[in-house]
C-alpha positions as CSV (number, residue, x, y, z in Angstrom):
1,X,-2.1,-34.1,-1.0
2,X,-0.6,-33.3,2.2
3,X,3.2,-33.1,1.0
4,X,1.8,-31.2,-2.3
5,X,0.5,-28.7,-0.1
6,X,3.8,-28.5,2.1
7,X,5.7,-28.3,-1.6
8,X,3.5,-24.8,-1.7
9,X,4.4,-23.0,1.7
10,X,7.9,-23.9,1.1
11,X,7.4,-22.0,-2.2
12,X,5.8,-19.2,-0.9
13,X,9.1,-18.5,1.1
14,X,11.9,-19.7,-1.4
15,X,10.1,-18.0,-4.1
16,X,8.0,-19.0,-7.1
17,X,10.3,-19.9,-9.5
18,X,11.2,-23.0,-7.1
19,X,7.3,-24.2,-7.1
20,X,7.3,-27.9,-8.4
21,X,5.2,-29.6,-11.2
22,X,3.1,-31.4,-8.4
23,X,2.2,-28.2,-6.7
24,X,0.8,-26.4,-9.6
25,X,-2.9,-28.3,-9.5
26,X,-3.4,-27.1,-6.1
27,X,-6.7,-24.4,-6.3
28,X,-5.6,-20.8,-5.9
29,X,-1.9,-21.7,-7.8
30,X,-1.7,-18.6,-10.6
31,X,-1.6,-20.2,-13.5
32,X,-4.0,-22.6,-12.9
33,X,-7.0,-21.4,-15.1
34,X,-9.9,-23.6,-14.1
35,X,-12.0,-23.8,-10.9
36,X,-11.9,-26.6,-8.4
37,X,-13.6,-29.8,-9.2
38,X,-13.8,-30.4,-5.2
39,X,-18.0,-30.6,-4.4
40,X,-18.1,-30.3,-1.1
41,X,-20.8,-31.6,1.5
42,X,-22.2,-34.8,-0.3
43,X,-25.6,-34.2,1.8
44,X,-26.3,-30.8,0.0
45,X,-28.5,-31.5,-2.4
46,X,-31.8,-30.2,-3.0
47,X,-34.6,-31.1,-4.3
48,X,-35.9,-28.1,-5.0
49,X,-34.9,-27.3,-8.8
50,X,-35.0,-23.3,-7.7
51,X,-31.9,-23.9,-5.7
52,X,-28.5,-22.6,-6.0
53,X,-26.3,-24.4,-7.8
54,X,-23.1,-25.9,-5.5
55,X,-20.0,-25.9,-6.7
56,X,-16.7,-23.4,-6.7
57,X,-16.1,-20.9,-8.7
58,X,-13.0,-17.9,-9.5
59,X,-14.1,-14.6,-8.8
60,X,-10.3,-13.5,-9.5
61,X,-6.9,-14.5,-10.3
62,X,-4.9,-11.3,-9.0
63,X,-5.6,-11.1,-6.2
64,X,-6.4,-15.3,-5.7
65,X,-10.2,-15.6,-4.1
66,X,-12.5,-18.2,-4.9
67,X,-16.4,-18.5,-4.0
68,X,-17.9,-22.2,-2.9
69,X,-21.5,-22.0,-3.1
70,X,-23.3,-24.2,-0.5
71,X,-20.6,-25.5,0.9
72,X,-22.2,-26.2,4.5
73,X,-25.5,-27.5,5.0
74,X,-28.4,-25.3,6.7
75,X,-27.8,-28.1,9.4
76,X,-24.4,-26.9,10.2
77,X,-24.7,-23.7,10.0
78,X,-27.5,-23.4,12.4
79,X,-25.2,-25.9,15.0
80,X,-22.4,-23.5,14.7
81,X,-24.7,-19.8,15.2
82,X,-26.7,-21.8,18.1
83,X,-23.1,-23.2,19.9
84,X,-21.6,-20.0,19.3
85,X,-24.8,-17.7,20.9
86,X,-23.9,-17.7,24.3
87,X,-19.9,-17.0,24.5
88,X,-20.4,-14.5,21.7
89,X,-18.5,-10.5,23.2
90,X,-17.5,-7.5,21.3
91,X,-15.2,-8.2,18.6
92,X,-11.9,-6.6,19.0
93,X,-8.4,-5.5,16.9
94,X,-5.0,-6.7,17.5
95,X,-3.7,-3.7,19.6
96,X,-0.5,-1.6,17.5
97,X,1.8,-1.3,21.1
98,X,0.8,-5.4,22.2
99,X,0.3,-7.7,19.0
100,X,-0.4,-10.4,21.3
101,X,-3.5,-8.6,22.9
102,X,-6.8,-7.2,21.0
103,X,-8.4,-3.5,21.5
104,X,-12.0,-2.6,21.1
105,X,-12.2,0.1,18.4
106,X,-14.6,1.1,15.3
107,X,-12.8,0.0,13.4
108,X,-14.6,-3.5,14.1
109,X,-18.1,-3.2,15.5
110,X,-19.4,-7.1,15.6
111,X,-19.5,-9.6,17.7
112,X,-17.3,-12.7,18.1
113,X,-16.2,-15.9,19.6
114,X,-13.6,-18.3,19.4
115,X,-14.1,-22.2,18.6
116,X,-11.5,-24.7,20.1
117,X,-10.0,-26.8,16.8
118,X,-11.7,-30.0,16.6
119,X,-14.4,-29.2,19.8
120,X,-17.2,-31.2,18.0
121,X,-18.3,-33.5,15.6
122,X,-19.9,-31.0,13.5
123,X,-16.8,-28.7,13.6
124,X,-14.4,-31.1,13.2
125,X,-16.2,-31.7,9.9
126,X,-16.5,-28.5,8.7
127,X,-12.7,-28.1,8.9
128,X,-12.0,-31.4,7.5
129,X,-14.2,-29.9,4.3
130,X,-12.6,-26.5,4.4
131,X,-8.9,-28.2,4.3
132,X,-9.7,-30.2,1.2
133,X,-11.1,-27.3,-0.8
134,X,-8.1,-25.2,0.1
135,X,-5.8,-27.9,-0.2
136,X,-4.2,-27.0,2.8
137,X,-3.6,-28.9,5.7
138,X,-6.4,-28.6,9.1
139,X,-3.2,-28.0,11.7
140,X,-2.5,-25.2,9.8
141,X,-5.6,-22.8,10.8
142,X,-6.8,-21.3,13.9
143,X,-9.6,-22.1,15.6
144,X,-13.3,-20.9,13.7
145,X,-14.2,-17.7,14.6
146,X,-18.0,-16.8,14.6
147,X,-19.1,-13.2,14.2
148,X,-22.5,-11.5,14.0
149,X,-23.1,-8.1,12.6
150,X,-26.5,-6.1,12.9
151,X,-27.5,-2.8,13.1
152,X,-24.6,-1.4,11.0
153,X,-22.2,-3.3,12.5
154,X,-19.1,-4.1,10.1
155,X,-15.3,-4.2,10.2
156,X,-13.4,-1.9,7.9
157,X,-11.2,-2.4,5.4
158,X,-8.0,-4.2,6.6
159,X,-5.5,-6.8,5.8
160,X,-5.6,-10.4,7.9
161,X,-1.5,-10.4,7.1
162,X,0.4,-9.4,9.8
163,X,2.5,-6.2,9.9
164,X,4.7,-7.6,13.2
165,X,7.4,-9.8,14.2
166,X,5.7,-11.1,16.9
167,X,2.6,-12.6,15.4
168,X,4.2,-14.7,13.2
169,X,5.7,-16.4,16.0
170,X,3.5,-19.6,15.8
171,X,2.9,-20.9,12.6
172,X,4.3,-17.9,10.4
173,X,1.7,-15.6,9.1
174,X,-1.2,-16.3,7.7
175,X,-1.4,-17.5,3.8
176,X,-5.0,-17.8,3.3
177,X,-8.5,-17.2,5.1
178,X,-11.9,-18.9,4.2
179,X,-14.8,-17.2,5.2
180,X,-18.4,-19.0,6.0
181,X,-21.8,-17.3,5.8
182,X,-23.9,-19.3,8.6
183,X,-26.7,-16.6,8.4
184,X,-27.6,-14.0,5.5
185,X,-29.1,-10.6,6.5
186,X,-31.9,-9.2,4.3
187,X,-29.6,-6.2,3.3
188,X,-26.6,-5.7,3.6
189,X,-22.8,-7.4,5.1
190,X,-21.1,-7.9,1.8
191,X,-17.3,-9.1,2.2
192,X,-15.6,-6.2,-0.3
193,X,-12.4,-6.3,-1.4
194,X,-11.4,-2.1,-2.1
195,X,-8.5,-3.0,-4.4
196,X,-10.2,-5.0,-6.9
197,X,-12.4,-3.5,-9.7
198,X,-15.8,-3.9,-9.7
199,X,-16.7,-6.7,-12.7
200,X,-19.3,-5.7,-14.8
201,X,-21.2,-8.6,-13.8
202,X,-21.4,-6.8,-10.0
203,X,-22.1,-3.0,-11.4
204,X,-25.8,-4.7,-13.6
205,X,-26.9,-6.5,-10.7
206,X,-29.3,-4.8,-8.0
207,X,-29.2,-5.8,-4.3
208,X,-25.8,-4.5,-3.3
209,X,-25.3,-1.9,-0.9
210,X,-23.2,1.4,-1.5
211,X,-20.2,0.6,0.5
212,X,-20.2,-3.3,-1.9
213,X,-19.9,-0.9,-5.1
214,X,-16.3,-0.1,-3.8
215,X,-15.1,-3.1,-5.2
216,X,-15.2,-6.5,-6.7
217,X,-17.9,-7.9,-3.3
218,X,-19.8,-11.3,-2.2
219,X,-23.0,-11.2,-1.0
220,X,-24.0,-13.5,1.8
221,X,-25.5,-16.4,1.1
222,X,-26.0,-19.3,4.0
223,X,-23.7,-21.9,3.6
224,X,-21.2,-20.3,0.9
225,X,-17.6,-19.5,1.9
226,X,-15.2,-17.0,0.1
227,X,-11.5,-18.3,0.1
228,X,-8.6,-15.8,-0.6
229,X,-5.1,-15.8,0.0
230,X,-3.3,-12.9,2.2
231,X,-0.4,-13.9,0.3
232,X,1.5,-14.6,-3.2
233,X,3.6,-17.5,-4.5
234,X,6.6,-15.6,-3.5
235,X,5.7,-15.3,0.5
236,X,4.7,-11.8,0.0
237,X,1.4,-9.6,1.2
238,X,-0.8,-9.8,-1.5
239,X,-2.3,-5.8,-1.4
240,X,-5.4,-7.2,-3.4
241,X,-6.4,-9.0,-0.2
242,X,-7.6,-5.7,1.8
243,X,-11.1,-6.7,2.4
244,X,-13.7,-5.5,4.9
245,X,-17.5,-6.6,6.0
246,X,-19.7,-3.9,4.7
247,X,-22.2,-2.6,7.4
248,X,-25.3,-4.8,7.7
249,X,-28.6,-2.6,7.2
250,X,-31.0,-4.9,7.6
251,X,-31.1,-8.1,9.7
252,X,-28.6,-10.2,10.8
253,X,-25.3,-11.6,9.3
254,X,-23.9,-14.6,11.4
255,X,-20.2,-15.6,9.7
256,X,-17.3,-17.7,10.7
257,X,-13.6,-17.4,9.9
258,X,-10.8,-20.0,9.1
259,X,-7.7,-18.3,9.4
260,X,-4.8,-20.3,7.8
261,X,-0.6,-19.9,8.5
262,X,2.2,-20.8,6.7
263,X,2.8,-23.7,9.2
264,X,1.3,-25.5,11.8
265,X,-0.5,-23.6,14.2
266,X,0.3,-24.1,18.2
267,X,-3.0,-24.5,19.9
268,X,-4.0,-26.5,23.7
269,X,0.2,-26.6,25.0
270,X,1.4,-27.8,20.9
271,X,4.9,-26.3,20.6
272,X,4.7,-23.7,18.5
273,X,6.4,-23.8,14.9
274,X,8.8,-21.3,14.2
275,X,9.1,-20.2,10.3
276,X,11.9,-18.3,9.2
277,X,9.8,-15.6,7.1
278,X,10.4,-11.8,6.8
279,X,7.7,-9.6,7.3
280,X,6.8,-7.7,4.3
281,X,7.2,-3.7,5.5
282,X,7.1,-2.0,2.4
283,X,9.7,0.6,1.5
284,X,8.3,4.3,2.3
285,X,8.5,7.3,-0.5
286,X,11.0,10.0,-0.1
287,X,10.5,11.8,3.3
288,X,9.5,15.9,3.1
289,X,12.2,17.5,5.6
290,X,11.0,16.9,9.2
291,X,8.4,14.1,8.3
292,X,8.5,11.1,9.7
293,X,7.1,7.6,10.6
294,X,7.4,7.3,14.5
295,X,6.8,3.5,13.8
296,X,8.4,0.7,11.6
297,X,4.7,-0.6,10.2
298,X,3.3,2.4,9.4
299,X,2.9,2.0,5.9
300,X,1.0,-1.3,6.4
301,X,-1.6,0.4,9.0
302,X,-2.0,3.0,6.6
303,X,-2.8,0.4,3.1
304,X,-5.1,-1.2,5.7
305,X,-7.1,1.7,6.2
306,X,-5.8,2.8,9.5
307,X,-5.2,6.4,8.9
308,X,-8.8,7.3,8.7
309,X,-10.4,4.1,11.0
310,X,-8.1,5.1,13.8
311,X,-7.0,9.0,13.0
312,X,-6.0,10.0,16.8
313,X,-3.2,7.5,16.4
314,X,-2.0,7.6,13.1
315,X,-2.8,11.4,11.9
316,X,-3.1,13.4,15.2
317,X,-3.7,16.9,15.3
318,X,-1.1,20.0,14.6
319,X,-0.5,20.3,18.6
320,X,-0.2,16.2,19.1
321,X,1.1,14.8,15.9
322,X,0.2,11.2,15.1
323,X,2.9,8.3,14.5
324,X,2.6,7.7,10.7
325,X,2.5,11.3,9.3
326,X,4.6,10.4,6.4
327,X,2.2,7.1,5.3
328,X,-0.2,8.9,5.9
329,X,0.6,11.4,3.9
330,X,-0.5,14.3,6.3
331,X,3.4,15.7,6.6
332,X,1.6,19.1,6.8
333,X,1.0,18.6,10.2
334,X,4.8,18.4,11.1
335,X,6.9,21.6,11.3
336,X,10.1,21.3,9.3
337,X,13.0,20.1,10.8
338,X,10.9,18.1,14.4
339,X,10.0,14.6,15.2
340,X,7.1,13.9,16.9
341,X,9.6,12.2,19.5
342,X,11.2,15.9,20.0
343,X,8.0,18.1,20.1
344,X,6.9,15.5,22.7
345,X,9.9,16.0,24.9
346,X,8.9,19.4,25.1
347,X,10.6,21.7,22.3
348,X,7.5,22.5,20.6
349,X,4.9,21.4,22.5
């Protein structure tokens, strides 16, 4: 399995055409047209006949994301929200002028922690489970992240690919995420994907929120986890993965995050992997006379949803233009023929 799965990531950089027979069962492969036949914790069952089924299950091909139903126990996911309790502090952003460092913003209103890879029993078997659903190997992901949203908490819209050299330092960047639901609210918290059309199935059912019906959405159900891949078979960002948690209205959502690279993640003094992979920036449309992009990722914060979660930075105003006018598409606030960089020197401030 393991050298099937190292057959992929070198696919995802060489390109798709290069993908070998061997690699093509692995779950979340495009042509491969049938769910997983992987069934999870063997100390689910119920017997209560009411009960959600188990089992995995495509929600959608382009972009890749799969739904596991009751893949944790109630067992483990109350370990995990009870370990996680008392270390929990506001959640933060990785910071646009430091990759390596995170900002507070609005952007991201919950709560989080970080858990060390491996730091119990019960974790080290929830990542053992989560590497054989995705087929990709545990060394690969970062430690779990716990988060817990109430009172309209949520995280906008945004892409877990990385838009900076930098960040893909250790490991590469990140090829898939899997996220757990340890705790459902009452109302509320769905993971929305904006750039996937809501199925029919989603637009007759009652029960989601406003901000769901903005696309294809999971609801959160304890113990089910949502896998989705930030990138395609040919190593690049996958625009279908823009995804957000939707504000939680009533009661409290408790989730945790696997976060997978390309290659081994560095974690606890490992020597960090180096993988020769170019950032995906992509090209910007033809720039209006005197409009520019102050900053090589623009275009990327702006598909993330950056120019109206974070508008002081990326927009401005017409006396203090932002960096990313041109993605942005406000050019209107840039007089013809000046940077940003020269009205902030002083000729038109």
């Amino acid at each position: 399995m393991r050298a099937a799965v190292l057959l992929l990531m070198a696919a995802s950089l060489a390109g798709a055409e290069a993908l070998p027979r061997v690699a093509r069962d692995l779950i979340g492969y495009s042509e491969r047209k049938e769910a997983s036949t992987f069934q999870g914790a063997t100390d689910v069952q119920s017997s209560d006949p009411s009960s959600r089924p188990r089992g995995a299950k495509v929600l959608s091909w382009d972009p890749r994301i799969f739904l596991f139903q009751r893949l944790l126990t109630e067992e483990e996911c109350d370990h995990m929200v009870s370990k996680a309790g008392p270390r929990l502090s506001r959640s933060g952003v990785v910071d646009v002028d430091q990759p390596n460092h995170e900002t507070v913003s609005n952007i991201r209103t919950s709560y989080g922690m970080f858990f060390e890879r491996g730091e119990d029993a019960v974790i080290r078997g929830v990542e053992q489970r989560l590497s054989e659903w995705s087929l990709i190997p545990e060394g690969h992901g970062e430690g779990l992240q716990v988060l817990r949203y109430e009172d309209g908490e949520e995280y906008q819209p945004h892409f877990d690919y990385f838009f900076d050299t930098l960040s893909v330092s250790n490991g590469g960047n990140r090829l898939a995420t899997i996220l757990i639901y340890l705790a459902e609210p009452e109302f509320g918290g769905e993971t929305v994907f904006p750039n996937v059309p809501v199925p029919p199935s989603q637009t007759l059912a009652a029960g989601y929120s406003e901000c769901a019906m903005k696309g294809l959405a999971v609801r959160p159900r304890k113990g089910d986890a949502v896998l989705f891949f930030s990138l395609r078979t040919e190593g690049t960002l996958d625009k279908g993965s823009l995804h957000g948690s939707c504000p939680t209205l009533k009661g409290t959502k408790y989730a945790a995050t696997k976060w997978y690279h390309v290659a081994h993640y560095a974690l606890g003094g490992e020597r960090a992997v180096t993988v020769k992979h170019q950032v995906f920036v992509p090209p910007p449309p033809p720039a209006p006379p005197g409009c520019k992009d102050e900053k090589a990722a623009c275009q990327g914060w702006a598909e993330g949803g950056e120019c109206s979660s974070n508008p002081g930075f990326m927009v401005g105003t017409p006396d203090q233009p932002g960096e990313c006018l041109l993605s942005c598409g406000r050019c209107d606030l840039m007089p013809q023929g000046a940077s940003l960089r020269s009205r902030r020197a002083g000729g038109l401030a």
